[in-house]
C-alpha positions in Angstrom: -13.0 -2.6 -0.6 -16.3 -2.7 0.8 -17.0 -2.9 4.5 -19.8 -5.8 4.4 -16.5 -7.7 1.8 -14.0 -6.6 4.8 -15.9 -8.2 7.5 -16.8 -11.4 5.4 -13.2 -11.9 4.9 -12.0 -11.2 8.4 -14.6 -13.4 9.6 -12.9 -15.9 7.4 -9.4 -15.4 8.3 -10.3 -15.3 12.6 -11.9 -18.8 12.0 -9.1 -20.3 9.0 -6.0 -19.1 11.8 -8.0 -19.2 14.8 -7.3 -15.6 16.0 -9.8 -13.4 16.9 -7.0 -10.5 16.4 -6.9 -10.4 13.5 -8.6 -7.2 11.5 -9.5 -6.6 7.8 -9.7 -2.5 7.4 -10.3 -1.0 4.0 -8.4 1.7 2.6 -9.8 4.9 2.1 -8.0 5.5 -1.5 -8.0 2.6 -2.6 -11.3 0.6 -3.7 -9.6 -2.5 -4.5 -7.6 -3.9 -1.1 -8.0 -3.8 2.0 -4.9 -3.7 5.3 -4.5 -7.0 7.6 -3.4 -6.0 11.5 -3.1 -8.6 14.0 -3.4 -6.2 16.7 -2.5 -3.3 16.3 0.6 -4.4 14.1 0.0 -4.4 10.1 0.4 -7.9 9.0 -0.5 -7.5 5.1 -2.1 -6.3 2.6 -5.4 -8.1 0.6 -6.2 -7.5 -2.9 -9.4 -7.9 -4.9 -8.7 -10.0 -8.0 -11.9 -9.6 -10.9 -11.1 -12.0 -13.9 -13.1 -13.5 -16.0 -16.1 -12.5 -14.2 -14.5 -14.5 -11.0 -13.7 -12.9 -7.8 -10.8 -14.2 -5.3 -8.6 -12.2 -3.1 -4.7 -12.3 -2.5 -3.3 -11.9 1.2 0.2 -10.6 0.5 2.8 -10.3 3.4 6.1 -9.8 4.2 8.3 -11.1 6.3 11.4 -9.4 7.0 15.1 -11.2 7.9 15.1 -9.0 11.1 11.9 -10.6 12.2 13.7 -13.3 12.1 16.3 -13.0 14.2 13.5 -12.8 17.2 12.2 -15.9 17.0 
C-alpha cells in the first residue's frame, strides 16, 4: 500500500478511535494491505478492495479467547 494511502488512513483511524497510537505500516511484499499496531503490538491487518472502479479498505482483526480471559 502506498505510504501517502497509509498515512491518510491512519490519520483516519487516530481521529474515528481517538488514539494517537495507533499506526498504519505497509508491507514490503505486499502492495495491497497494509499492518495496524497500536503501539508496538499488531492489532490487524487492512486490505485494499478495487471493484468496480471503487476503492474501500477492510480492517481485519482478531481477537483471541485468551485475550479474553484478561479483561
Amino acid at each position: 500500500m502506498e505510504k501517502k494511502d497509509c498515512e491518510r488512513i491512519q490519520t483516519y483511524m487516530r481521529r474515528l478511535f481517538s488514539n494517537t497510537q495507533l499506526r498504519v505500516v505497509g508491507r514490503p511484499k505486499k502492495k495491497d494491505s497494509a499492518e495496524v499496531y497500536l503501539g508496538d503490538e499488531f492489532i490487524g491487518v487492512l486490505f485494499e478492495d478495487k471493484e468496480d472502479g471503487d476503492l474501500s479498505y477492510n480492517f481485519q482483526m482478531a481477537i483471541l479467547d485468551t485475550d479474553l480471559e484478561e479483561v
